[in-house]
VOVEX-296555 format. One record per residue (C-alpha): chain; z, x, y. Coordinates in nm, 4 decimals, padded with zeros to 6 digits, always signed. Layout:
REM VOVEX-296555
ATOM   mol         up       east      north
ATOM     A          Z          X          Y
...
REM end
This chain:
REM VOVEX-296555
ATOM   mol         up       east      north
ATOM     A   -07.8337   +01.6268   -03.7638
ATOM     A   -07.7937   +01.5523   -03.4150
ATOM     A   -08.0328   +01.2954   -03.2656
ATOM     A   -08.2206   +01.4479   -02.9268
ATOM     A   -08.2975   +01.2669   -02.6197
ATOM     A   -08.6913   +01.2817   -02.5329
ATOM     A   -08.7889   +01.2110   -02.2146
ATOM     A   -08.9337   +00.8858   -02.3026
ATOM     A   -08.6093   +00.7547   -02.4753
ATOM     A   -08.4550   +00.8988   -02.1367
ATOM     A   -08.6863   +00.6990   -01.9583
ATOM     A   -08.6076   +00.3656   -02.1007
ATOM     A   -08.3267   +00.2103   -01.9407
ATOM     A   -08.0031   +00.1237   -02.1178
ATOM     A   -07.8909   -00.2274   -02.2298
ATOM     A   -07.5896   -00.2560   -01.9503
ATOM     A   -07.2466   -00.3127   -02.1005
ATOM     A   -07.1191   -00.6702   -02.0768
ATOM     A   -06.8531   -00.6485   -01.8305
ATOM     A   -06.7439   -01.0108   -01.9326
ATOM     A   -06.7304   -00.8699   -02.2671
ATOM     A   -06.5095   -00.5984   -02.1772
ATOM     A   -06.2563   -00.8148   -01.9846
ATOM     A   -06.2448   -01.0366   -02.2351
ATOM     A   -06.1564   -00.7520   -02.4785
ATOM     A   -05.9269   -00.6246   -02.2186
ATOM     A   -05.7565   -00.9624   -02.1551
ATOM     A   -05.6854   -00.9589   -02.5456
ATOM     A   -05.5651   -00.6063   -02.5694
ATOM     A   -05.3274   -00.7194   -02.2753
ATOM     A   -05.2265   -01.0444   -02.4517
ATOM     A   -05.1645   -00.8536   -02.8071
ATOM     A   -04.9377   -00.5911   -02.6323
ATOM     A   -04.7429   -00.9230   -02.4681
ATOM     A   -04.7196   -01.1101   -02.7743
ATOM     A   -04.5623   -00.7213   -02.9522
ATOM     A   -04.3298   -00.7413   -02.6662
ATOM     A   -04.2042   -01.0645   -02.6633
ATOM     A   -04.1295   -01.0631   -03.0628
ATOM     A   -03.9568   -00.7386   -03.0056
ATOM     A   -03.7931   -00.8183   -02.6901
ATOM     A   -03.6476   -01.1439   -02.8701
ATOM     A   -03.5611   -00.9371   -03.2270
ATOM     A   -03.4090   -00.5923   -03.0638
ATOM     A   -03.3118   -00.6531   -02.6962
ATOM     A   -03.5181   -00.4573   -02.4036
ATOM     A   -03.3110   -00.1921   -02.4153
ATOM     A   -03.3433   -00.1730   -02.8399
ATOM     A   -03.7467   -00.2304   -02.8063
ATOM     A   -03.9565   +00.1048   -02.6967
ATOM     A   -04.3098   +00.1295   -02.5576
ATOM     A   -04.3504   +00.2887   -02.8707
ATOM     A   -04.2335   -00.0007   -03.0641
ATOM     A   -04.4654   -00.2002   -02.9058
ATOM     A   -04.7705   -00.0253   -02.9635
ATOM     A   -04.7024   +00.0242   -03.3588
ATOM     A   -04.6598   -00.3793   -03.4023
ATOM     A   -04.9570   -00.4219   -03.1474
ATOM     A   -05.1320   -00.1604   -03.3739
ATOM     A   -05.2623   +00.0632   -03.0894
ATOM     A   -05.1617   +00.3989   -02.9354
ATOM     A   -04.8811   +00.4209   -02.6936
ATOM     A   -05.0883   +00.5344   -02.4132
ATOM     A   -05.2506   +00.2167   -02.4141
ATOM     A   -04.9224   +00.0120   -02.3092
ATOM     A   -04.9133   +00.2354   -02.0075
ATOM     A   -05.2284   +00.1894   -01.9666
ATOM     A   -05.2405   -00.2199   -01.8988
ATOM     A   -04.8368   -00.1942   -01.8035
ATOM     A   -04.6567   +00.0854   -01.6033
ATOM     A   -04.3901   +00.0884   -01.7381
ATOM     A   -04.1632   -00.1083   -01.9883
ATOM     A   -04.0549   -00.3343   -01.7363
ATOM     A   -04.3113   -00.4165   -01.6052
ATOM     A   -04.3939   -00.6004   -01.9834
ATOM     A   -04.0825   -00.7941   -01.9294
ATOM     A   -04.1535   -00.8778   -01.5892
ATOM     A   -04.5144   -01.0271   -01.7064
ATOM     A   -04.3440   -01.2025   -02.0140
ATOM     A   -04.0412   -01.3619   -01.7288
ATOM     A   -04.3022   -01.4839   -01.4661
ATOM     A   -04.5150   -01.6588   -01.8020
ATOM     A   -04.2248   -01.7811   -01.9932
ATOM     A   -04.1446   -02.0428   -01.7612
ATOM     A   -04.2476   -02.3082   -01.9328
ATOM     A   -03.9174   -02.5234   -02.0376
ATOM     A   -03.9174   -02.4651   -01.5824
ATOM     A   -04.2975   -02.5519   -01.5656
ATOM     A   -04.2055   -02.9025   -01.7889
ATOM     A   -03.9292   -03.0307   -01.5619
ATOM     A   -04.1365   -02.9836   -01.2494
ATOM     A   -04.4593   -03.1310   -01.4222
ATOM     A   -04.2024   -03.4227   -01.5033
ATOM     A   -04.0190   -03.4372   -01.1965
ATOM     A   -04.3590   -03.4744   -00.9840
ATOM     A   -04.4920   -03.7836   -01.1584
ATOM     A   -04.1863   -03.9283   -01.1715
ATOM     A   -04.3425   -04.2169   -00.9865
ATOM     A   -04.1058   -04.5248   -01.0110
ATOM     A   -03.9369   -04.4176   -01.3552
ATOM     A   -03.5654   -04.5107   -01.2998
ATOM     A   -03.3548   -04.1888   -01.3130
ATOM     A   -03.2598   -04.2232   -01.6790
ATOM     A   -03.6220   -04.2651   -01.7771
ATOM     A   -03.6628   -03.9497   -01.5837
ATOM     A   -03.3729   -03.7811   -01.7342
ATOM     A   -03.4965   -03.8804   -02.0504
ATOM     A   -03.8368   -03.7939   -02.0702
ATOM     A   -03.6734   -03.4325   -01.9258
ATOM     A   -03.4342   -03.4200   -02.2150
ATOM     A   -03.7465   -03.5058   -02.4921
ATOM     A   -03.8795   -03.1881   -02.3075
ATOM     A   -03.6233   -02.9837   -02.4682
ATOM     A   -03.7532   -03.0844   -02.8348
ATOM     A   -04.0764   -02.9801   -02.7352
ATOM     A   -03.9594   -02.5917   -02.6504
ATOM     A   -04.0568   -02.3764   -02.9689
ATOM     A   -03.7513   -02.1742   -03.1241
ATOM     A   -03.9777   -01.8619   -03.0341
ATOM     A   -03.9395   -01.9534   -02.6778
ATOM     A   -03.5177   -02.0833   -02.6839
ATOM     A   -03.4865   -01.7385   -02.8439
ATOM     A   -03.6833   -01.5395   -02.5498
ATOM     A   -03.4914   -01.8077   -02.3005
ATOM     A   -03.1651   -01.7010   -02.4309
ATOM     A   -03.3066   -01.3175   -02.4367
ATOM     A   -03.3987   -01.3840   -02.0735
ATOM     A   -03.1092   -01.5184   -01.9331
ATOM     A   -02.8733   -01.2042   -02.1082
ATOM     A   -03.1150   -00.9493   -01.9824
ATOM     A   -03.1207   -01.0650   -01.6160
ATOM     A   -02.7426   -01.0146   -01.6320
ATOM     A   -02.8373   -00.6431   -01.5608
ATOM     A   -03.2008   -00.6594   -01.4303
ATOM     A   -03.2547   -00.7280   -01.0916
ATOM     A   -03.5518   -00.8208   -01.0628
ATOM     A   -03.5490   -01.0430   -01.3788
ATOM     A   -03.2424   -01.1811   -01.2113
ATOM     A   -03.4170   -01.3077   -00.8938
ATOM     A   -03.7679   -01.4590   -01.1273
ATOM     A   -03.4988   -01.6461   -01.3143
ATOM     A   -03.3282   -01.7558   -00.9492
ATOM     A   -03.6440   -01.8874   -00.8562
ATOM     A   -03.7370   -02.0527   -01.1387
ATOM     A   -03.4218   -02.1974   -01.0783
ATOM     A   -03.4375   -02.2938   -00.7224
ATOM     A   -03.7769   -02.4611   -00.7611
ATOM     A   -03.6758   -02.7001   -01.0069
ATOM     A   -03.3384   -02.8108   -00.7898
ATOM     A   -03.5665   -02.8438   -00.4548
ATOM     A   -03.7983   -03.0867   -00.6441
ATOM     A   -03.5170   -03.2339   -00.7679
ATOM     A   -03.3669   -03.3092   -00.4196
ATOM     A   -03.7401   -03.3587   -00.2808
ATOM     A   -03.7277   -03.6421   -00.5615
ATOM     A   -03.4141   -03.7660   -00.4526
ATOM     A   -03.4945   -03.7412   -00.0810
ATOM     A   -03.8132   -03.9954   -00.1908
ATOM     A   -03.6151   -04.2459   -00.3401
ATOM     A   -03.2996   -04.2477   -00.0423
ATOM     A   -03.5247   -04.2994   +00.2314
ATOM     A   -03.8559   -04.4294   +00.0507
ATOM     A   -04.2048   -04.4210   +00.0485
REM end
């Protein structure tokens, strides 16, 4: 039997949805659809892996990829600008270098490497093949690239011509 609105239970106001709550359940919808594409990106390719894909190990409908994500690429793009990280490490290192000699510095940047999960050498190496034909993946992975050589040099740069 369906429950009918009187006008005093029209009257009372509603309890307002909790906006934080929803972004915070959006935020983890988003982050579940990520972490279906990066497994999948890393097991079948990007061209192998469909939106489809994604939603059945994310557990949701399709519509919902397209719905946080435009379009397939767009996932990868999201996954290349957070994925970073072996990049992110090197910089961190590079910036409080301080007065480390240069083989403490290449050292503590080669312990890095032991530090980078097999989940993320296997999306690294996924990466690097895919922006062989993507564009735009291409150019992320360029910059990445570029700001970890102009610390470098800005590093360099310190110690030629000093404090």
């Amino acid at each position: 039997m369906k429950a009918r609105r009187t006008k005093a239970s029209a009257a009372r106001p509603r309890a307002p949805s909790s906006p934080s709550g929803r972004d915070a359940q959006a935020a983890a919808r988003r982050e579940q659809l990520l972490s279906a594409a990066l497994a999948l990106f890393g097991e079948r390719g990007y061209a192998g892996t469909s939106t489809r894909s994604i939603a059945e190990a994310a557990g949701v409908a399709e519509g919902l990829v397209y719905h946080y994500f435009p379009t397939k690429e767009a996932l990868l793009l999201e996954l290349g600008a957070r994925h970073h990280t072996f990049a992110g490490r090197v910089l961190v290192a590079l910036e409080g270098a301080g007065e480390r000699t240069a083989r403490e510095l290449l050292q503590s940047i080669a312990e890095g490497l032991t530090l980078v999960s097999s989940e993320e050498l296997s999306f690294l190496g996924f990466m690097l093949a895919e922006s062989q034909v993507n564009e735009r993946l291409r150019s992320m992975v360029r910059e990445a690239t570029a700001n970890v050589l102009e610390a470098f040099v800005a590093l360099l740069e310190r110690r030629v011509t000093g404090p």
